[in-house]
C-alpha positions as CSV (number, residue, x, y, z in Angstrom):
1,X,137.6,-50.0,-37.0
2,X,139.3,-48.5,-40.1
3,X,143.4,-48.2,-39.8
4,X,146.1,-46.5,-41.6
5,X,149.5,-47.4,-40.9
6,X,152.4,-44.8,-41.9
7,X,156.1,-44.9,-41.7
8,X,157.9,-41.9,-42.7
9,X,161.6,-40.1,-41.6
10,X,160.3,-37.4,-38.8
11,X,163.9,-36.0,-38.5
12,X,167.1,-36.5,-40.4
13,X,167.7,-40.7,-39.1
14,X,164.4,-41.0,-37.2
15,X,161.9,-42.8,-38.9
16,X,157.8,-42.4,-37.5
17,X,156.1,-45.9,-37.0
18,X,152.2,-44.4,-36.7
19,X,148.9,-46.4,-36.9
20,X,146.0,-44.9,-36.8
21,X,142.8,-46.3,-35.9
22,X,139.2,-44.1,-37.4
23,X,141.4,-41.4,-38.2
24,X,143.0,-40.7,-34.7
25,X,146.7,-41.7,-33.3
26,X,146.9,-45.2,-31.6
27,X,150.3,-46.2,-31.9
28,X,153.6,-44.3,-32.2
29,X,157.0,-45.7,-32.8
30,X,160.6,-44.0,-33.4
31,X,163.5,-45.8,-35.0
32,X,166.9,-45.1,-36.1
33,X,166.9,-45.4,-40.1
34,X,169.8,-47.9,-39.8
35,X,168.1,-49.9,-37.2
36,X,169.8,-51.1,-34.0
37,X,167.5,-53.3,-32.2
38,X,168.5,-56.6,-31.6
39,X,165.0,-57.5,-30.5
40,X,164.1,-61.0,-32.0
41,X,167.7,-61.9,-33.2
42,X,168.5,-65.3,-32.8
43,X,172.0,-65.8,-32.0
44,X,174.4,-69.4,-31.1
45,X,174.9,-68.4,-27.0
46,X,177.5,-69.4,-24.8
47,X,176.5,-69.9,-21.3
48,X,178.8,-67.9,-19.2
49,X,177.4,-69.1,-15.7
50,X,174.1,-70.0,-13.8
51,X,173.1,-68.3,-10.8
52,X,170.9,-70.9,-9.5
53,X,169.6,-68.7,-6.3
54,X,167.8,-66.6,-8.9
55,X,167.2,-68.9,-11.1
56,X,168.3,-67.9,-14.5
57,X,171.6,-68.2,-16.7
58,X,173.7,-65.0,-18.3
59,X,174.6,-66.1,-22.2
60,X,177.0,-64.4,-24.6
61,X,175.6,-63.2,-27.7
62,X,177.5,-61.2,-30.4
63,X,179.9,-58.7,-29.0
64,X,180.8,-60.6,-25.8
65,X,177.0,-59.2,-24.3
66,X,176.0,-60.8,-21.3
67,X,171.9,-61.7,-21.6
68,X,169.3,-63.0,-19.3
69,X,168.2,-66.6,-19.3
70,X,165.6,-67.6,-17.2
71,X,166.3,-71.0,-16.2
72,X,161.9,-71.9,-16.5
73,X,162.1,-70.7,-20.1
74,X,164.9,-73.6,-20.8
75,X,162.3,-75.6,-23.3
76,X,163.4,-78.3,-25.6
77,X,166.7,-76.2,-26.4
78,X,168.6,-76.0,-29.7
79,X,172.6,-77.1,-28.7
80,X,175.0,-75.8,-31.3
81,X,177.9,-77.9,-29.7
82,X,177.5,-81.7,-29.0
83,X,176.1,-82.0,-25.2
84,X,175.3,-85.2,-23.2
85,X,171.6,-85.0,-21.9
86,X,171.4,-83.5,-18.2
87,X,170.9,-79.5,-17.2
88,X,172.0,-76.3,-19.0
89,X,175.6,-75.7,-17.4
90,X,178.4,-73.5,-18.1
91,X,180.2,-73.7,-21.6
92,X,177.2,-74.8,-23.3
93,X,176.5,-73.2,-26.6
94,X,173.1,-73.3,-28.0
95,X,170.3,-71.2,-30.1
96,X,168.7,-68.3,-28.3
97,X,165.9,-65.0,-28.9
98,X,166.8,-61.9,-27.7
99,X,162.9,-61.5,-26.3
100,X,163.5,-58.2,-24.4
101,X,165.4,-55.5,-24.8
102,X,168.4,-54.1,-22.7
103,X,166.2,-51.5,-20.0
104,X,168.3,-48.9,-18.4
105,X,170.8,-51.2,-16.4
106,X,169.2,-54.5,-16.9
107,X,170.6,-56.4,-19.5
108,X,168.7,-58.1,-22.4
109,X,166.5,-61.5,-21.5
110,X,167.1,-64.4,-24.3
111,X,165.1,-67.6,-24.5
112,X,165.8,-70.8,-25.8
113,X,162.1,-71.0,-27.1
114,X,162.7,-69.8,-30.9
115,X,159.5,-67.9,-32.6
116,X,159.4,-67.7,-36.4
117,X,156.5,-65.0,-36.6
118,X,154.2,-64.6,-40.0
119,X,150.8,-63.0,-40.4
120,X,148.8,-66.0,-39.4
121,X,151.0,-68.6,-37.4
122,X,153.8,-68.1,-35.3
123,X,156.4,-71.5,-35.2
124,X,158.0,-72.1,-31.7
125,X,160.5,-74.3,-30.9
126,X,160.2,-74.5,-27.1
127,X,156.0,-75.2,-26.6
128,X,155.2,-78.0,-29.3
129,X,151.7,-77.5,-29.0
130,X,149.1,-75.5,-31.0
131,X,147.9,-72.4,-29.2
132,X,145.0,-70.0,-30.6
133,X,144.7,-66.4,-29.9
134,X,141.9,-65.7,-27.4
135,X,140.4,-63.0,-29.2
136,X,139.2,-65.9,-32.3
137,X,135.5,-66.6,-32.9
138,X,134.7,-70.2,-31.6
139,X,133.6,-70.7,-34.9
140,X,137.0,-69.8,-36.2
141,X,138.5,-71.8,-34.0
142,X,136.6,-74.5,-34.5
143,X,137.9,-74.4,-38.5
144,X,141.3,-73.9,-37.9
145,X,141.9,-77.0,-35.6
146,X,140.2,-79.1,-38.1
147,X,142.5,-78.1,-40.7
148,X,145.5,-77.9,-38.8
149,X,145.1,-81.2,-37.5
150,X,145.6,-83.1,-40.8
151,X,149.1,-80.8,-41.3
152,X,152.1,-83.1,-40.3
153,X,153.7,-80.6,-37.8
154,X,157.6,-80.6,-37.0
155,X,158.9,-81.5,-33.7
156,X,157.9,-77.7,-32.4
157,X,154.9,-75.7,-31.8
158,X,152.4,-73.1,-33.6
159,X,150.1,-70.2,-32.3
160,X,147.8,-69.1,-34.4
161,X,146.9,-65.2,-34.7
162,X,144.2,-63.6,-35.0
163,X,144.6,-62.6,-38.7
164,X,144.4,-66.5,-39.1
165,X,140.5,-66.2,-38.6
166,X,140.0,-64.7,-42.0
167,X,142.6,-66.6,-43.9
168,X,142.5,-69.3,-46.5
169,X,143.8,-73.2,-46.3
170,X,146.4,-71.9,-49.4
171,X,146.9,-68.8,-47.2
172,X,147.9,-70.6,-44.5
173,X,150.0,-73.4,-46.1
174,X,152.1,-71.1,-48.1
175,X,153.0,-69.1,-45.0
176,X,153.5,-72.4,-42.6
177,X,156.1,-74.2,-45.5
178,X,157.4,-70.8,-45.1
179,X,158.3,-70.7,-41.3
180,X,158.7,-74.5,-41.6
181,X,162.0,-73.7,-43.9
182,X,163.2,-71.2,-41.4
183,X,163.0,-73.9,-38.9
184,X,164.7,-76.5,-40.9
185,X,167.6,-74.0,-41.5
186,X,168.4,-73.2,-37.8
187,X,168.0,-76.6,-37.2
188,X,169.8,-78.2,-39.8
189,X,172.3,-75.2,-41.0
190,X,172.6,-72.5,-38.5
191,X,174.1,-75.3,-35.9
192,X,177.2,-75.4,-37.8
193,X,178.0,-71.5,-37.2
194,X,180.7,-69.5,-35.4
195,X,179.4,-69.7,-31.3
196,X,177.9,-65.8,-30.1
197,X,177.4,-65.2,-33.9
198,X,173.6,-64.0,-35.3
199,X,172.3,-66.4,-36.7
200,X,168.8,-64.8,-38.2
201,X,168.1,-60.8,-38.0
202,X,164.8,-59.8,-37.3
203,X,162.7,-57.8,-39.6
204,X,163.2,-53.8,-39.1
205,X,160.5,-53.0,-36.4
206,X,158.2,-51.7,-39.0
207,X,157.7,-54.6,-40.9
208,X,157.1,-56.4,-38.3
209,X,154.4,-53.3,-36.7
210,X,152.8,-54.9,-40.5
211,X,152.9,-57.9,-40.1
212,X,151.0,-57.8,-36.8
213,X,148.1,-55.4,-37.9
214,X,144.5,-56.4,-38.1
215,X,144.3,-57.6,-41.6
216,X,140.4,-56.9,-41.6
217,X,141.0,-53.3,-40.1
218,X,144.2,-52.2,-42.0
219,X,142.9,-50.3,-45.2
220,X,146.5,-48.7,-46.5
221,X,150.0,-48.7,-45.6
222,X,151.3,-44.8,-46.9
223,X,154.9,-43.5,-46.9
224,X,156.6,-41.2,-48.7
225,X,159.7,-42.5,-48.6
226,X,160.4,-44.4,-52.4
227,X,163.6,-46.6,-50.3
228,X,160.9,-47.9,-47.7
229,X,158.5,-48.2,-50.2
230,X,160.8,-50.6,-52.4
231,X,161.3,-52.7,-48.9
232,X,157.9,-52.5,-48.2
233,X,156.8,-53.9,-51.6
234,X,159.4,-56.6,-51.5
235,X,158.2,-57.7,-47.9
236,X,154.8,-57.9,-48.9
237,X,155.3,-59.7,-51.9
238,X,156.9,-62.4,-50.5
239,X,155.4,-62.5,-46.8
240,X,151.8,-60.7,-47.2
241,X,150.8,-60.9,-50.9
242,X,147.3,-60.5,-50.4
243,X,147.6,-57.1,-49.0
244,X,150.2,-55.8,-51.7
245,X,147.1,-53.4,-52.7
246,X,147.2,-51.4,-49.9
247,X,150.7,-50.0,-50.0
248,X,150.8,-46.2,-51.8
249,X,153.9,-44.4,-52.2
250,X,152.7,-41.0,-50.9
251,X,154.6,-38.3,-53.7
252,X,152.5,-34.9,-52.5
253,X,156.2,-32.8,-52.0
254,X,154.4,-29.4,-50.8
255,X,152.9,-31.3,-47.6
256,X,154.8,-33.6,-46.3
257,X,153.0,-37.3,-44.8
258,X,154.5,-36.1,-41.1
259,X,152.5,-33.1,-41.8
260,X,149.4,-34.3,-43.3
261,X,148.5,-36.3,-40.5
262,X,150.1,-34.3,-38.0
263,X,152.7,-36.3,-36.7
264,X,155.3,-34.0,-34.7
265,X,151.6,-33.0,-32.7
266,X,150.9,-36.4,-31.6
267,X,154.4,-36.9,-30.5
268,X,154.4,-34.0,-28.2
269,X,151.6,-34.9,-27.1
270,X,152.5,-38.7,-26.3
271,X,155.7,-37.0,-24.6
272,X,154.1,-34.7,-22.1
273,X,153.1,-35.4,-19.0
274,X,149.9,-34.0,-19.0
275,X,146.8,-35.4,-21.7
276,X,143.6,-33.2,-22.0
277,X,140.2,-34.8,-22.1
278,X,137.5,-33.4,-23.7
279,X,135.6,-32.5,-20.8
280,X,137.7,-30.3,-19.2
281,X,139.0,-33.3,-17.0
282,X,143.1,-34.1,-17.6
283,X,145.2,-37.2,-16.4
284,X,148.9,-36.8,-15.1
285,X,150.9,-39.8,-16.3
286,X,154.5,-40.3,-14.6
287,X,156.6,-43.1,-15.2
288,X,159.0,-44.3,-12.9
289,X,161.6,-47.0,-12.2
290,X,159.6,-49.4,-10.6
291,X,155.9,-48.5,-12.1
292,X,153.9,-45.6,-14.2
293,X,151.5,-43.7,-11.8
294,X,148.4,-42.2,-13.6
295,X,146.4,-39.7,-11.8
296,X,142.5,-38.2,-13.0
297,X,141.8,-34.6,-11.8
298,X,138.6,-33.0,-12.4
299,X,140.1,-29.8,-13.8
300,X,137.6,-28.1,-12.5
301,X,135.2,-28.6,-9.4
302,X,132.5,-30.7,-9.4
303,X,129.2,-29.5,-7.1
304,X,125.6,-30.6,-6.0
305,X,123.8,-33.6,-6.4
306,X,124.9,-34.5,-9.7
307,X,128.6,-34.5,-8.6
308,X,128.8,-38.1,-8.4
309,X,127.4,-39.1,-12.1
310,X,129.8,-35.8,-13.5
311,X,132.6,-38.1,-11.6
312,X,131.4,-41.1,-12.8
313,X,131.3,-39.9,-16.2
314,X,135.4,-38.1,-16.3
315,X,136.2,-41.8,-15.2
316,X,134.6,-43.6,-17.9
317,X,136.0,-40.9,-20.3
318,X,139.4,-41.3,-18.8
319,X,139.7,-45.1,-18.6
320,X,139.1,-45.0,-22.8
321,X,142.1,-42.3,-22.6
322,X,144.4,-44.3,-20.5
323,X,143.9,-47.6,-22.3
324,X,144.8,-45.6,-25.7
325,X,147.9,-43.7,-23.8
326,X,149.3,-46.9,-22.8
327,X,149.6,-48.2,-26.6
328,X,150.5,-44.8,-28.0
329,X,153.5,-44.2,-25.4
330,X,154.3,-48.4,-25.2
331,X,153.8,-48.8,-21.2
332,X,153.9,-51.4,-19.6
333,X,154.7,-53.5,-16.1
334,X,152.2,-52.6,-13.7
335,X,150.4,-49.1,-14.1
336,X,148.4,-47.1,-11.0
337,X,145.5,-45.5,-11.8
338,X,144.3,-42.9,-9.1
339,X,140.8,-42.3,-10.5
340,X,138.3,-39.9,-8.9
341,X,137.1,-41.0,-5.7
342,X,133.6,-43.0,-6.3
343,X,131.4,-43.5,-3.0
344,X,128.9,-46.0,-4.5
345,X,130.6,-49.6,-5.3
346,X,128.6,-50.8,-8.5
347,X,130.4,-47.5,-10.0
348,X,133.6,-48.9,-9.1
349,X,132.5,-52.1,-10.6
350,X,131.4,-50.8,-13.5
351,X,134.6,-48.6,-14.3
352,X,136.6,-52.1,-14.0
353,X,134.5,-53.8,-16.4
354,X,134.5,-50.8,-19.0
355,X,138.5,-50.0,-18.4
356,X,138.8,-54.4,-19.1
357,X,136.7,-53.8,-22.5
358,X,138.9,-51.1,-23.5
359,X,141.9,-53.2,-22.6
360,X,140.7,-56.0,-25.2
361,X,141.8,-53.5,-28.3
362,X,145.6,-54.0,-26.8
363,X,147.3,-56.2,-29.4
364,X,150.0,-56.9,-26.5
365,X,148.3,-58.6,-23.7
366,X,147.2,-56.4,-20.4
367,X,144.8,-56.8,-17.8
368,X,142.9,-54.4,-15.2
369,X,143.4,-56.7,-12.6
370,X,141.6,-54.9,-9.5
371,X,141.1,-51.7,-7.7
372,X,142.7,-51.1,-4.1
373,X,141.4,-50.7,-0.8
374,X,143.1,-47.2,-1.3
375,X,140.8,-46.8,-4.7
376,X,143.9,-47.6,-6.9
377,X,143.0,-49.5,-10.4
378,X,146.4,-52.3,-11.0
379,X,147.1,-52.6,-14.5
380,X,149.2,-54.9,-16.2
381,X,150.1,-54.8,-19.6
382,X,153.0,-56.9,-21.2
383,X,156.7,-55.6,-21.6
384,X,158.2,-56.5,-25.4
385,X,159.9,-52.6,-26.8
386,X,161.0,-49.6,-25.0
387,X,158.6,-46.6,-24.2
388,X,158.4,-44.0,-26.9
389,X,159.9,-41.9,-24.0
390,X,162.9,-43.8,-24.0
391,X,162.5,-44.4,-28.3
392,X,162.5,-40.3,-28.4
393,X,165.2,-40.0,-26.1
394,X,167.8,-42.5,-28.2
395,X,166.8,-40.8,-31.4
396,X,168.0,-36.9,-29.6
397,X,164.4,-36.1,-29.8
């Protein structure tokens, strides 16, 4: 599957994050120009108090914010202040991750477990164990833990991504004594400063959204921008150099790159509530506090004895939809489907197996995990950015 990923300003501030996979829209992403995410900082915390009933700490970070800190996610922690050994308690200062965003009135969740991120490994200071992504070959497995286990590993973790599969041993040892460096300055360095202070910015979201693409899939990264282009290049040079060839400064003035590929469209279209199919069949998609509902109507009535293959076939149709709608408009926690009622069981089967295929292209990790008694399908899929609803709504779009 071919990809093109495209950043360009949509509106004066408001940059467009857009991948797109065989030429249609799969992923959507607004951003201030002057971005202000704190999403993967890493900041020296102060613990401000532990609330053992649920669990969890609240840490300082920069600006006197309060942060979430699960108590399980406590791993092998970085202490910025001297500290006997025993439990995390109040006053202690120490390295944390901002892993989640701030969500409506829930504050932003920190961990303890650090993750220096590349395009083939991923360093982590809380798991010191080598993971592999799940969606490696077994024979690509197989050659990355025989070459990673004669590398002598700092006291922390790697996973390795999927983009590992296709990379070299020089690939992936220039990128490793890279995040190794990172790690030795927080260790080492980043102790030493001022306590609720940043320690480490992330990367702007869009180089990140690069970092984490398919290398075998991505063909060219366009914008038309010549600023972002300049950080672009620079990023690639140092952190991707291999893919420095796909980058093209985009310089067509009578049709803008929002235009070309018909950007302000697909945004309106990931904002509404209602999402064609090309049957004639639609799906009504409503978020809410707790959950995002997702209904399938027919559109139009469906009679005699071929009703129940023209319903099995708008839910097939609709489960490839609703997999793609849930990366394009970044939704996640648990999702209700309310698909067309089915009367024979191996359809229902079947649906759950195909929606589960479909759910394998997520880069973030979600499941269909079963379909009710009531004929609800449960869908998980991971929380790690805001919806584009919410994106749209903090950019006055």
């Amino acid at each position: 599957m071919d990809s093109v990923r495209i950043i360009t300003p949509v509106r004066d501030g408001v940059l467009a994050d857009a991948l797109l996979e065989d030429g249609r829209l799969a992923e959507l992403s607004l951003m201030p120009e002057k971005p202000s995410s704190i999403l993967g900082n890493i900041y020296t915390g102060r613990v401000q108090n532990i609330v053992h009933n649920i669990q969890a700490a609240f840490v300082e970070i920069e600006g006197g914010l309060p942060c979430y800190l699960p108590l399980e996610d406590v791993k092998n922690p970085v202490y910025t202040k001297p500290k006997k050994r025993g439990r995390l308690a109040q006053g202690d200062e120490l390295l944390v991750q901002v892993s989640r965003e701030a969500v409506k009135t829930k504050a932003p969740s920190v961990t303890t477990n650090l993750n220096l991120a590349g395009k083939y490994l991923v360093l982590t200071t809380g798991n010191r164990v080598i993971g592999y992504s799940s969606k490696l070959r077994p024979e690509e497995k197989a050659r990355l833990k025989g070459l990673l286990e004669t590398w002598e590993l700092p006291p922390a973790g790697l996973i390795v991504r999927t983009n590992a599969g296709q990379a070299g041993e020089t690939e992936l040892r220039k990128e490793y004594d890279r995040l190794c460096g990172q790690y030795r300055y927080l260790t080492e360095q980043a102790v030493h400063r001022t306590v609720c202070s940043c320690v480490m910015k992330n990367r702007p979201p869009y180089l990140n959204s690069i970092l984490g693409s398919r290398s075998g899939c991505l063909k060219e990264i366009l914008t038309d921008d010549p600023e972002l282009y300049g950080q672009i290049q620079e990023f690639l040079a140092e952190e991707m150099p291999e893919d420095t060839g796909k980058l093209r400064l985009y310089e067509d003035r009578s049709l803008p790159l929002k235009a070309l590929y018909r950007l302000e469209k697909g945004l309106s279209d990931a904002l509404s509530e209602k999402v064609w199919l090309k049957s004639g069949a639609y799906l009504i998609i409503e978020p809410t506090e707790a959950l995002t509902v997702i209904d399938v109507n027919t559109g139009k009535c469906t009679k005699g004895r071929a009703k129940q293959e023209s319903i099995r076939r708008i839910n097939l149709e609709a489960a490839e939809e609703i997999a793609r709608q849930l990366r394009l408009r970044n939704l996640s926690g648990i999702i209700l489907v309310d698909f067309v009622d089915m009367e024979q069981k191996e359809t229902e089967e079947e649906l759950l197996a195909v929606m589960r295929e479909f759910l394998k292209r997520d880069p973030l990790k979600a499941a269909a995990v079963d379909i009710t008694e009531l004929g609800l399908m449960e869908i998980t899929r991971k929380k790690q950015r805001k919806t584009l609803l919410e994106q749209a709504k903090e950019c006055g779009i």
